[in-house]
C-alpha positions in Angstrom: 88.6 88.0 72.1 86.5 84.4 72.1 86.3 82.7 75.5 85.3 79.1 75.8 82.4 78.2 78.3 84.1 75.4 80.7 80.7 75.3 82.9 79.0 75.6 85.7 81.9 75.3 89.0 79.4 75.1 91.7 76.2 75.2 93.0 74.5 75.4 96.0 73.9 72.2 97.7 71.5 73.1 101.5 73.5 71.4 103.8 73.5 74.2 105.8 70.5 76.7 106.1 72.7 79.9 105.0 73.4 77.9 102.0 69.8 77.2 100.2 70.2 78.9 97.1 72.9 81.6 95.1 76.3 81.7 94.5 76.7 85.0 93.6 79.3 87.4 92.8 82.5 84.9 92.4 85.1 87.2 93.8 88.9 85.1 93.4 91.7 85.7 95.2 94.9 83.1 94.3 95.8 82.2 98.2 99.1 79.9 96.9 99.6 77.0 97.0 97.8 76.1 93.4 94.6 77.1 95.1 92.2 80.2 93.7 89.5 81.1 96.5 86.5 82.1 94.9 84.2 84.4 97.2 81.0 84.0 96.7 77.4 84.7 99.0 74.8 82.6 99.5 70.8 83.1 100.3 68.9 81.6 103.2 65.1 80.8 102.2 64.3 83.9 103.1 67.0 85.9 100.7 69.4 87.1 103.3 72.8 86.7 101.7 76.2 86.0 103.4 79.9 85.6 102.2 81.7 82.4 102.0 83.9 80.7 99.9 85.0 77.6 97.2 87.9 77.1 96.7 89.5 75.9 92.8 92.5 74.6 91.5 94.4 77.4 89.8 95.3 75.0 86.7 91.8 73.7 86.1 89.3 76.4 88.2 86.2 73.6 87.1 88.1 71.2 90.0 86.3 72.0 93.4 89.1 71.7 96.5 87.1 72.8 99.2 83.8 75.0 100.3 83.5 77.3 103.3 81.6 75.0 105.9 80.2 78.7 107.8 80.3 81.8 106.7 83.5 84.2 106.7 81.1 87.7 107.0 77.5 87.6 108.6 75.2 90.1 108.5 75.4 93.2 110.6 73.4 93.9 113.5 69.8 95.6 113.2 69.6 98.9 111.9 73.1 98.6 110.3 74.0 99.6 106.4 74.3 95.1 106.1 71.7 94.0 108.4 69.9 91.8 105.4 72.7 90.7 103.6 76.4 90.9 102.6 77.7 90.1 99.2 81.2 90.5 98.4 82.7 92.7 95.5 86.1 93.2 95.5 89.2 91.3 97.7 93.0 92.4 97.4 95.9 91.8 99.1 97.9 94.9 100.2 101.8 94.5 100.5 101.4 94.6 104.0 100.0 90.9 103.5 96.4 91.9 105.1 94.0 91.2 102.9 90.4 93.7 101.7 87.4 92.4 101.2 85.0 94.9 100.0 81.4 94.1 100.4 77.7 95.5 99.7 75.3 95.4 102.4 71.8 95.3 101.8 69.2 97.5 104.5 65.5 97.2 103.3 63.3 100.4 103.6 60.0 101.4 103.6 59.7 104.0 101.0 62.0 102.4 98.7 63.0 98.9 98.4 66.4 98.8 99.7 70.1 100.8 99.9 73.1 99.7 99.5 76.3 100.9 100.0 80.0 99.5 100.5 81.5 98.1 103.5 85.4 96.5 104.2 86.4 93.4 105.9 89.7 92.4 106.1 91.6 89.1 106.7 95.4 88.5 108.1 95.2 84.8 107.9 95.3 84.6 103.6 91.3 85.2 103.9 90.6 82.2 106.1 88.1 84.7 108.7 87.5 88.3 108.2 86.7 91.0 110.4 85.2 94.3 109.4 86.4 97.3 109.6 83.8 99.0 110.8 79.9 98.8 111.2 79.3 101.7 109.2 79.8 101.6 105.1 83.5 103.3 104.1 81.6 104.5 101.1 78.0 105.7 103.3 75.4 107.7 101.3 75.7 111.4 100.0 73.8 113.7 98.7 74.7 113.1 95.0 74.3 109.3 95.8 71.4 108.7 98.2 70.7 105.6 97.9 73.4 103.7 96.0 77.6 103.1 96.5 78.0 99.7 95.4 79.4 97.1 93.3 82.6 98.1 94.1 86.0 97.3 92.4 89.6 98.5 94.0 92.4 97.5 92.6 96.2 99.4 94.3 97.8 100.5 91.5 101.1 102.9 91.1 100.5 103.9 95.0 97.2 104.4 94.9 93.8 102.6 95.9 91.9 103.1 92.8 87.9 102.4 93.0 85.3 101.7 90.4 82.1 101.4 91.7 77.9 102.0 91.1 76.6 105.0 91.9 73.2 106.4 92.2 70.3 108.2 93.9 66.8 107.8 91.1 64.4 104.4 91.1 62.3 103.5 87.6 59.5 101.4 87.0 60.0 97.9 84.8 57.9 95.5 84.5 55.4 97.0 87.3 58.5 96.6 89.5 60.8 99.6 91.2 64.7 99.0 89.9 67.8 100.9 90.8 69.4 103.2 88.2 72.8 103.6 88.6 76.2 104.7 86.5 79.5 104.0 87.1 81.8 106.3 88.9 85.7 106.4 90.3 87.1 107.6 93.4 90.8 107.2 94.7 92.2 107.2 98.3 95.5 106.8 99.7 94.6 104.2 102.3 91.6 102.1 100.6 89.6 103.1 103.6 88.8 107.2 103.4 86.8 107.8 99.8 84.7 110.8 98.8 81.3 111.9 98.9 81.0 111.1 95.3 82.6 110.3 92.6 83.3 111.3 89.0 81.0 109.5 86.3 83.1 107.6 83.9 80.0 105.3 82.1 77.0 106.3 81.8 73.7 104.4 81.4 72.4 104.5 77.8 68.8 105.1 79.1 67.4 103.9 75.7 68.8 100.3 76.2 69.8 100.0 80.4 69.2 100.8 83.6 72.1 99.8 85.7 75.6 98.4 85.7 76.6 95.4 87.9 79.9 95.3 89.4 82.8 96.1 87.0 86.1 94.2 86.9 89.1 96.5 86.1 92.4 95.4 84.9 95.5 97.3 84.4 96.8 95.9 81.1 100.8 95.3 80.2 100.6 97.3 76.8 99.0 100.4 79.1 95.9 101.4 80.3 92.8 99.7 82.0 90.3 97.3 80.4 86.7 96.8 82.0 84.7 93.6 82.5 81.4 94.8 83.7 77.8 93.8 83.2 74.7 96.1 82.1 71.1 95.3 83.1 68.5 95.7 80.2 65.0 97.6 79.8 63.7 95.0 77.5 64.7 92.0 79.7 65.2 94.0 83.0 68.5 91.0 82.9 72.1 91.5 82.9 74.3 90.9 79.4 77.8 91.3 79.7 80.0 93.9 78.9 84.0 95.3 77.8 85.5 98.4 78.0 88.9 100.1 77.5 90.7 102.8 79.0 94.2 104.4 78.7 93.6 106.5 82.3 90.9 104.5 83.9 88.6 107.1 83.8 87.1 108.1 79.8 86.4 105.1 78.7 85.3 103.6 75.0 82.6 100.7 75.1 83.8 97.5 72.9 81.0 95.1 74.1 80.6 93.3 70.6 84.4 92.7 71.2 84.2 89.9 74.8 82.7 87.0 72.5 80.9 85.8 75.9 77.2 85.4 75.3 74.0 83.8 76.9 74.0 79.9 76.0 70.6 78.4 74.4 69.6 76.5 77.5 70.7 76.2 81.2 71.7 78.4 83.9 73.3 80.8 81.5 70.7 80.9 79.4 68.7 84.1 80.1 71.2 86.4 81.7 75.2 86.7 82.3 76.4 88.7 85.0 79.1 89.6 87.3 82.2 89.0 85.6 85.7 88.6 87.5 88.7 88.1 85.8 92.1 86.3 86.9 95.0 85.3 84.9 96.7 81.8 86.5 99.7 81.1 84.9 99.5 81.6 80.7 95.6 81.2 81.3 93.2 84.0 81.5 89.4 82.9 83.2 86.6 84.7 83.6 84.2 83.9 86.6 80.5 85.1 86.5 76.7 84.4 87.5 73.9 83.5 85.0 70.4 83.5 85.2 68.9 85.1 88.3 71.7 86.9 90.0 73.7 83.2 90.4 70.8 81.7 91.1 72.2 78.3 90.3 76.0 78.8 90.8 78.9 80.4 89.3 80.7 79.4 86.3 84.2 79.7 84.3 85.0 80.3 80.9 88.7 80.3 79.5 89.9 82.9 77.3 91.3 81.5 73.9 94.4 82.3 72.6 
C-alpha cells in the first residue's frame, strides 16, 4: 500500500493553559453529519495530559470545523490510576448508541517512573462530554502485568468486545534513561467493561531492534481477517517507526511492515519519529491519523491511502 502525506491537521495553539503543547493520540470517531471527531490530549507546561477534541470534515480531514474549548476527561483525583494525565486510545459506539472512550491514565511513582493502565469513559450525547465509568482502571494491574495495561484498542465485533492492548511488567535502560518494555496482548469480554488479569501475547518485542509497541489500530477487513496498524519504539533511536500486521483470527499474527509505505519525512514534525496510527475509511477514502516527532509534540497529521 502507498499513502500520501496530506500534513500536519493541527497543532496546539495556548489559548488555554491545558492546551500548551501535544496533540497526541488522534483517536476519530465519525459523529454524522460530514463531521470526523478526532480525540486527541493535550499537555499543560508541566506535562499533565487531558482529552479533548478537533473536529474534521469527513471529505477533506486537513479542513478544521471546530476544537474542544475545555476538556471532555480531566484528570482523576489524587492517588487515582489517572491523577497525572489521561490520554485517550480507543472510542466506539455500541448499538445501544452510548459511546466508549478508552483511556490511559498516567500515576507517577517513586521507584519507577510511572504506571499506566486503562480506564473507560463513556458519552450519550455523540461524545459531546464524557463521564467515566469508574475511578479505578477496568484493565487495573496483575501480577503478570504490574506495571503496564495500556494503549488499548476494542473494537465489537461478531458479538464480542475484542481488545488489543500493551502489556508489561520489566523497565530497561536507554540512553541513561529507564523505558517501558511492553508486548502486545488480547483479551475479550462480553460487555467491554469486565477483562482479565492478563492476556494472551500475540506480538512480541524483537528485543534486538525494540522495546515497546504504541497503541495498535485493528481493523476487521471485508476479504476476512484483521489487519494491524501499530507503532514500535526503537533501541537505536529509543523513537517510534510505524508498523502493519495481518491476521486471519486476530490473534497469530505475521509482521508486513515493509508493506505500509508510510515513512518519516526529511524535515518537519514527522521527521524523526511516526507514531500512533488510527485508521478510518470515510466514504471510498481510507486516512490514517498519527503523531510525529515527540509523542505529537507538534500536532497530528493525515495521510490518504492511494488507490
Amino acid at each position: 500500500m502507498q499513502w500520501r502525506k496530506l500534513g500536519l491537521v493541527w497543532s496546539p495553539d495556548r489559548r488555554h493553559s491545558w492546551q500548551y503543547s501535544h496533540a497526541g493520540l488522534p483517536t476519530p470517531l465519525d459523529i454524522g453529519n460530514g463531521v470526523l471527531r478526532v480525540f486527541i490530549y493535550c499537555q499543560t507546561e508541566d506535562a499533565i495530559g487531558r482529552i479533548s477534541y478537533v473536529d474534521v470534515a469527513r471529505d477533506d480531514p486537513t479542513r478544521v470545523l471546530a476544537s474542544a474549548a475545555a476538556p471532555v476527561l480531566d484528570i482523576g483525583c489524587a492517588g487515582a490510576f489517572d491523577d497525572h494525565g489521561v490520554v485517550p486510545v480507543s472510542v466506539l459506539r455500541l448499538p445501544s448508541g452510548l459511546i466508549y472512550l478508552y483511556y490511559v491514565g498516567f500515576e507517577l511513582c517513586v521507584q519507577v517512573r510511572y504506571r499506566l493502565f486503562t480506564g473507560l469513559a463513556i458519552s450519550s450525547d455523540n461524545g459531546a462530554s464524557f463521564h467515566k465509568h469508574s475511578r479505578a482502571p477496568v484493565l487495573e494491574r496483575s501480577d503478570q502485568e504490574l506495571f503496564f495495561r495500556c494503549g488499548s484498542h476494542v473494537i465489537y465485533h461478531q458479538g464480542r468486545f475484542r481488545l488489543w492492548y500493551v502489556g508489561g511488567d520489566a523497565w530497561t535502560e536507554l540512553h541513561g534513561k529507564a523505558v517501558p518494555v511492553y508486548d502486545l496482548r488480547y483479551l475479550e469480554s462480553e460487555d467491554g467493561i469486565n477483562w482479565g488479569p492478563v492476556g494472551q501475547v500475540v506480538m512480541a518485542l524483537d528485543p534486538q531492534r525494540e522495546h515497546g509497541f504504541g497503541r495498535p489500530y485493528v481493523l476487521p477487513m471485508a476479504s476476512g481477517g484483521y489487519e494491524m496498524f501499530y507503532s514500535a519504539r526503537r533501541l537505536d533511536s529509543g523513537a517510534y517507526r510505524l508498523g502493519y500486521a495481518t491476521s486471519a483470527d486476530g490473534l497469530r499474527w505475521t509482521r508486513r511492515d515493509d508493506q505500509l509505505g508510510l515513512t518519516c519525512s526529511p524535515s518537519g514534525w514527522d521527521s524523526q519519529a511516526q507514531c500512533f496510527p488510527a485508521v478510518i475509511d470515510s466514504g471510498a477514502q481510507r486516512y490514517l491519523f498519527y503523531n510525529g516527532n515527540q509523542f505529537g509534540v507538534d500536532g497530528f497529521g493525515v495521510a490518504l491511502q492511494q488507490a
